[in-house]
Backbone as a printed PyTorch tensor [residue, N CA C, xyz], in Angstrom:
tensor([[[ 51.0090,  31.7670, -21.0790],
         [ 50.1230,  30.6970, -21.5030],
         [ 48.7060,  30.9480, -21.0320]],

        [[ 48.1970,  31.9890, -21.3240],
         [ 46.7830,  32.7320, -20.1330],
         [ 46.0480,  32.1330, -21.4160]],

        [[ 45.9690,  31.5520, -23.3540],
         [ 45.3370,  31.1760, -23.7060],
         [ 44.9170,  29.5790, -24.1910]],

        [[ 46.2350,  28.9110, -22.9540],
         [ 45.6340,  27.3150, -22.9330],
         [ 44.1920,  26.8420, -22.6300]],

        [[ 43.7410,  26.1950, -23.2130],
         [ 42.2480,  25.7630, -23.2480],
         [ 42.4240,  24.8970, -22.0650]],

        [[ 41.8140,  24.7900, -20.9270],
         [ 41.4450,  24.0230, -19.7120],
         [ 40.4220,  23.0590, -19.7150]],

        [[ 39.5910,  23.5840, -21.1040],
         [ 38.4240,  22.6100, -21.1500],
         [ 37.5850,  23.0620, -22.0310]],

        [[ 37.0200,  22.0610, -23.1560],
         [ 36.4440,  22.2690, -24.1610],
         [ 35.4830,  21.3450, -24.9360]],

        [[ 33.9620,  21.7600, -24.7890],
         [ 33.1330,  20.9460, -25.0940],
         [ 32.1140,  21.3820, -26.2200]],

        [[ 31.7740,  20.3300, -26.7010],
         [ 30.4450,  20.4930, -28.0780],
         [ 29.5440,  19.8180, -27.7640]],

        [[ 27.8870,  19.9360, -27.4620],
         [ 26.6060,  19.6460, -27.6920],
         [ 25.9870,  19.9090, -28.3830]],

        [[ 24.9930,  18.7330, -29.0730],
         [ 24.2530,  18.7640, -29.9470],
         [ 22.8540,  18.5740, -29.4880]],

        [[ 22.3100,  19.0830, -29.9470],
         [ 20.6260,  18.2250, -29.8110],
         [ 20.0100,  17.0770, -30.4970]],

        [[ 19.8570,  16.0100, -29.4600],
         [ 19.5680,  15.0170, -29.6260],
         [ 18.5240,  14.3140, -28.9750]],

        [[ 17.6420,  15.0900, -28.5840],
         [ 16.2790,  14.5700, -27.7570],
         [ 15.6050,  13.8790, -29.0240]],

        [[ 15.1200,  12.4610, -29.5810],
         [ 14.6520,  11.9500, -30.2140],
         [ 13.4740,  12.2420, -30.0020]],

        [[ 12.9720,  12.4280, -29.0920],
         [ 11.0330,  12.7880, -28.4500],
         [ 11.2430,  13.8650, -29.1620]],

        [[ 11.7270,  15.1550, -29.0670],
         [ 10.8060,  16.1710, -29.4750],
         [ 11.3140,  16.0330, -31.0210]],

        [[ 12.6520,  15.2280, -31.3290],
         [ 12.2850,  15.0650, -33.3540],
         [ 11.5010,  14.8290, -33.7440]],

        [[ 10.6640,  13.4770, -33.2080],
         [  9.7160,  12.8510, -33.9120],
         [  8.4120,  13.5360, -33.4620]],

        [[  8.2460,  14.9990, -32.8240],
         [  7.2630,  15.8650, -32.4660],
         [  7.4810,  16.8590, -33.7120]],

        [[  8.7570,  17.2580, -34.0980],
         [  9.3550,  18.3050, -34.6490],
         [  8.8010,  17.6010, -36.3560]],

        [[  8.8910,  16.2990, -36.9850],
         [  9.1310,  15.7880, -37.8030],
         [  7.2460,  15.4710, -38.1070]],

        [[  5.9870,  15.2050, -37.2810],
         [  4.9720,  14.7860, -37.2990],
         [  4.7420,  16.7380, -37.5910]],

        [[  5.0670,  17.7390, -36.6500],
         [  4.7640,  19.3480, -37.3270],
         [  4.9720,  19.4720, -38.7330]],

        [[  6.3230,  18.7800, -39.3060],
         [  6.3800,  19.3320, -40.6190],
         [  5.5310,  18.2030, -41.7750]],

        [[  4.8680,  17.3150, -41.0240],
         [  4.3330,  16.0310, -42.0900],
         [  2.8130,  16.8590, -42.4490]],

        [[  2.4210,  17.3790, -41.0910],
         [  1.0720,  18.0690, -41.7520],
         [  1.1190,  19.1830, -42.3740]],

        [[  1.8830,  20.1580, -42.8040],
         [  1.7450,  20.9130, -43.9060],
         [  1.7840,  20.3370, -45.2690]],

        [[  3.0970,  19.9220, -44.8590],
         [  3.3840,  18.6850, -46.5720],
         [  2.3750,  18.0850, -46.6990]],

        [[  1.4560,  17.3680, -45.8710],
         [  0.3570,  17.0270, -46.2290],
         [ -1.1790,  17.4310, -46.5990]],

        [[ -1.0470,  18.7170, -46.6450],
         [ -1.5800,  19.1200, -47.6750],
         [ -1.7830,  19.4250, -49.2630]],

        [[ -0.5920,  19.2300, -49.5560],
         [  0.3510,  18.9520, -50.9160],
         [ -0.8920,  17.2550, -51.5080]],

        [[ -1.7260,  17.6930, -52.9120],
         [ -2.0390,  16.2410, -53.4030],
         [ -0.5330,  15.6010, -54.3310]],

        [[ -0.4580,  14.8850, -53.9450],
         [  0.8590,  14.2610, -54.5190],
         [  0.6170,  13.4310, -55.9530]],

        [[ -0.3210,  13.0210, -55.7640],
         [ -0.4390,  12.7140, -57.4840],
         [ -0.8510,  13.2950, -58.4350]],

        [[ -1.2970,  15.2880, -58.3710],
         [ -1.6240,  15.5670, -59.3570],
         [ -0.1630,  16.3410, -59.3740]],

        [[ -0.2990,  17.3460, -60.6220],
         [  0.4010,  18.2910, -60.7960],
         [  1.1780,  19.1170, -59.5370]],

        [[  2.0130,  19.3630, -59.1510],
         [  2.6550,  19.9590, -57.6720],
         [  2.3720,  21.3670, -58.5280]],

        [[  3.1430,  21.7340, -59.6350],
         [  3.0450,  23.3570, -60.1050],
         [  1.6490,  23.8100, -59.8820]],

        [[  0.4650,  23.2920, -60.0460],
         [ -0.0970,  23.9830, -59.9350],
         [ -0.7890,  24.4160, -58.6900]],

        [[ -0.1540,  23.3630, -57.5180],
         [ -0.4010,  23.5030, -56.3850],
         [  0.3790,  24.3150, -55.6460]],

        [[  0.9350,  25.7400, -56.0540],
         [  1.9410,  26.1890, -55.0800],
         [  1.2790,  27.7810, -54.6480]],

        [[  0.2600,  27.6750, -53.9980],
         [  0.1110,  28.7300, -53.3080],
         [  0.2740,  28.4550, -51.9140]],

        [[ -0.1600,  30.1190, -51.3610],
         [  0.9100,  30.5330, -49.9810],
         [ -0.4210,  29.9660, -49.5460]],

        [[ -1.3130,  29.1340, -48.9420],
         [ -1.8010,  29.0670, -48.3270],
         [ -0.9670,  27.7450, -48.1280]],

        [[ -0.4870,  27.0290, -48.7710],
         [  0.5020,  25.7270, -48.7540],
         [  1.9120,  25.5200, -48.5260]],

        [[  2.5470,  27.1580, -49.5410],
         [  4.0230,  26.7750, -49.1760],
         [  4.2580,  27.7330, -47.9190]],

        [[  4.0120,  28.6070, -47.3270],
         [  4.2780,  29.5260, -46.5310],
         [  4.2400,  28.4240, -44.9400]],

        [[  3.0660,  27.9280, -44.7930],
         [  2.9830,  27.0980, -43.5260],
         [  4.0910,  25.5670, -43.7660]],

        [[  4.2530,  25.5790, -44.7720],
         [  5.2170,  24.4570, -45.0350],
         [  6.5820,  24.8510, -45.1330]],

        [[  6.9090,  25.7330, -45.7100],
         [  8.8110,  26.3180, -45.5090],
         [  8.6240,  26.5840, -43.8110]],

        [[  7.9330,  27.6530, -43.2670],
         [  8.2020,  27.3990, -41.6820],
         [  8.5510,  26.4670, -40.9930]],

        [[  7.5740,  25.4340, -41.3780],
         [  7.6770,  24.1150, -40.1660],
         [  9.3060,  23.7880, -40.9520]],

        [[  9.5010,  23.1510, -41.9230],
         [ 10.7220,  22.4500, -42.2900],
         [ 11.9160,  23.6360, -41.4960]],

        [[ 11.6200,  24.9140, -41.5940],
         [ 12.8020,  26.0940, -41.2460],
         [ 12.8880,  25.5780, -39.7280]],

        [[ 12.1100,  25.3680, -39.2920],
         [ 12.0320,  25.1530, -37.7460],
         [ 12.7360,  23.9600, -37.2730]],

        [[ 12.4760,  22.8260, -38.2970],
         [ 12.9610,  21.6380, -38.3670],
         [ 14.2150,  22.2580, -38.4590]],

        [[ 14.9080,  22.4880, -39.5230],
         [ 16.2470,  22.3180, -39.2330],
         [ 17.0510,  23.5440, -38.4950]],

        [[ 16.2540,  24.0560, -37.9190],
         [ 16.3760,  25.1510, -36.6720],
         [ 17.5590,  24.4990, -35.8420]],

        [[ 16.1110,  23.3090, -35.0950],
         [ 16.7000,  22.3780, -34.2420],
         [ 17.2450,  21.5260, -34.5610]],

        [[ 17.2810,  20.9430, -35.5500],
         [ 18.1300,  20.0610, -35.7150],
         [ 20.0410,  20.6460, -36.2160]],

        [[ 19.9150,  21.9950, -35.9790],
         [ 21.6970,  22.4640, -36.5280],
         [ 22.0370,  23.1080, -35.5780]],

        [[ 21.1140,  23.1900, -34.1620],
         [ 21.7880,  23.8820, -32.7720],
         [ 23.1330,  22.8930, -32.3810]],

        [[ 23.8160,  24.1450, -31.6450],
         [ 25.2380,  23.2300, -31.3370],
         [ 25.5230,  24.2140, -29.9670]],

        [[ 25.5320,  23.4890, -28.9000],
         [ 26.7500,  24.8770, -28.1170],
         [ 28.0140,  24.1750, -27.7540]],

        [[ 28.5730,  25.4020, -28.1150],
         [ 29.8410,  25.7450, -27.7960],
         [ 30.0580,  25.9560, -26.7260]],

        [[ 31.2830,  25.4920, -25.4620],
         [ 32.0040,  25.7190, -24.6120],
         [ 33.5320,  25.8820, -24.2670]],

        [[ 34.0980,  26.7440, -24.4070],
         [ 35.4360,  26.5000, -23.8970],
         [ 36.5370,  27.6350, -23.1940]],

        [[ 36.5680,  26.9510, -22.0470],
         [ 37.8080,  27.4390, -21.0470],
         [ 38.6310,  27.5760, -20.8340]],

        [[ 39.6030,  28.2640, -21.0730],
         [ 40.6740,  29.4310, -20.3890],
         [ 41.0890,  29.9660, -19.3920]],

        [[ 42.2060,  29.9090, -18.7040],
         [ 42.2900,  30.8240, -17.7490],
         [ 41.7350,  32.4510, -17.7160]],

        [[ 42.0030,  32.8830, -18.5530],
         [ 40.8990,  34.4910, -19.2490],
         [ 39.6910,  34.5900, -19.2470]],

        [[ 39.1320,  34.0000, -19.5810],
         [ 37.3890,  33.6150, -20.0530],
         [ 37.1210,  32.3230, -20.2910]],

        [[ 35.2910,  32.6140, -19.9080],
         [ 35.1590,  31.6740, -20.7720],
         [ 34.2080,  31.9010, -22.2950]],

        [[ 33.9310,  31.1180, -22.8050],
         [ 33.1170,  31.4400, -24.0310],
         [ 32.3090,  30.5720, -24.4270]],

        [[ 31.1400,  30.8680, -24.3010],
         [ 29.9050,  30.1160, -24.7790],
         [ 29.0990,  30.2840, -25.8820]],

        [[ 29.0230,  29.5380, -26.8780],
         [ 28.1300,  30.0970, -28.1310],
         [ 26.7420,  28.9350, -28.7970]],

        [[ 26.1070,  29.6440, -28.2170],
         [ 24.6950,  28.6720, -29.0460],
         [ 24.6320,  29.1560, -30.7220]],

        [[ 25.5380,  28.1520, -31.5600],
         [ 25.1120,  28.4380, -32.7210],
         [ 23.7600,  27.7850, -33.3400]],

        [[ 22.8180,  28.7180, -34.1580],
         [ 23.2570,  29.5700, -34.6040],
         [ 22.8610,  31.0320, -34.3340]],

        [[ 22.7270,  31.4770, -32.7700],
         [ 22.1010,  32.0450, -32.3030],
         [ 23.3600,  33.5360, -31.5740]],

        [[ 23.5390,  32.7940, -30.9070],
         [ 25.0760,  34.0020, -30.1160],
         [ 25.9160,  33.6160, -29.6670]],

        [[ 27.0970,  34.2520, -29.3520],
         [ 27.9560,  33.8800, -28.6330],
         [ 28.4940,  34.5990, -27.6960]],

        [[ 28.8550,  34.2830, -26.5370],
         [ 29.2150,  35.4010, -25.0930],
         [ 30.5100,  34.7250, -24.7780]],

        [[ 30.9820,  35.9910, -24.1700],
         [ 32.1330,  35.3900, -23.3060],
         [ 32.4390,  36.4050, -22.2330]],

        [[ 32.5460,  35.7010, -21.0020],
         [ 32.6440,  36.0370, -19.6760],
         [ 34.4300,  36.1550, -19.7340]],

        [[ 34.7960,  37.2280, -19.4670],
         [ 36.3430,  37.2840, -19.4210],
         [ 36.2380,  37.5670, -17.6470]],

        [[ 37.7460,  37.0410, -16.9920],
         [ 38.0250,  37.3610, -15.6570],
         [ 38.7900,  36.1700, -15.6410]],

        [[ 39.4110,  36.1250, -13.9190],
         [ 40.5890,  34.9660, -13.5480],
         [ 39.2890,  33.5490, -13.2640]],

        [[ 39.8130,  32.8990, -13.7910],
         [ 38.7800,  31.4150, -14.0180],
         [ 39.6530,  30.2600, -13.3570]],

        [[ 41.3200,  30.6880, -13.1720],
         [ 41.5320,  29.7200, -12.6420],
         [ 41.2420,  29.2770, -10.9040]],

        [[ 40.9470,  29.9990,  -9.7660],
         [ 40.4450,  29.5730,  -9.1610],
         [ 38.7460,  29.2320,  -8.7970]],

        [[ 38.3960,  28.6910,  -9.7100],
         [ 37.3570,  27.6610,  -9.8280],
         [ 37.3300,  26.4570,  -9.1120]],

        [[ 38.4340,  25.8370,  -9.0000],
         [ 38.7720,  24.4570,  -8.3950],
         [ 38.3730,  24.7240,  -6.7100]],

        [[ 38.8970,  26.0810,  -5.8990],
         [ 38.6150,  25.8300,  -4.9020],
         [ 37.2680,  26.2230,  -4.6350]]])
């Protein structure tokens, strides 16, 4: 039984401060966009290039997750959507 899970957790990011920091970054590109004329003819890179970034960034942070979970074998940690590691060795004496 060396692959019973001992312990197993999920975090999200949820700091509301830096959303509404993250969310005011992506309002000023979009706001360069005139919204009541024509959008087609408004699509150069001086507009969409600084504007797909910020939103990419936006949901950067907003789809981080880590992963944790323990085993007597390892453990394994993964910041999706970035990497994942795992420390293998005896984990069960931890307690003392």
């Amino acid at each position: 039984m060396k692959n019973e899970i001992l312990f197993q957790e999920t975090q999200k990011f949820n700091q509301w401060r830096l959303c509404i920091i993250f969310m005011g970054i992506v309002l000023f590109p979009l706001s360069l966009f005139n919204w009541g004329n024509n959008l087609v003819n408004q699509f150069t890179t001086d507009k969409i290039i600084p504007s797909s970034i910020a939103v990419g960034i936006l949901v950067l942070f907003l789809s981080i997750k880590r992963f944790a979970t323990i085993t007597e074998d390892k453990i394994t940690v993964s910041f999706f959507p970035f990497t994942k590691r795992e420390f293998i060795g005896p984990v069960c004496n931890l307690h003392q």
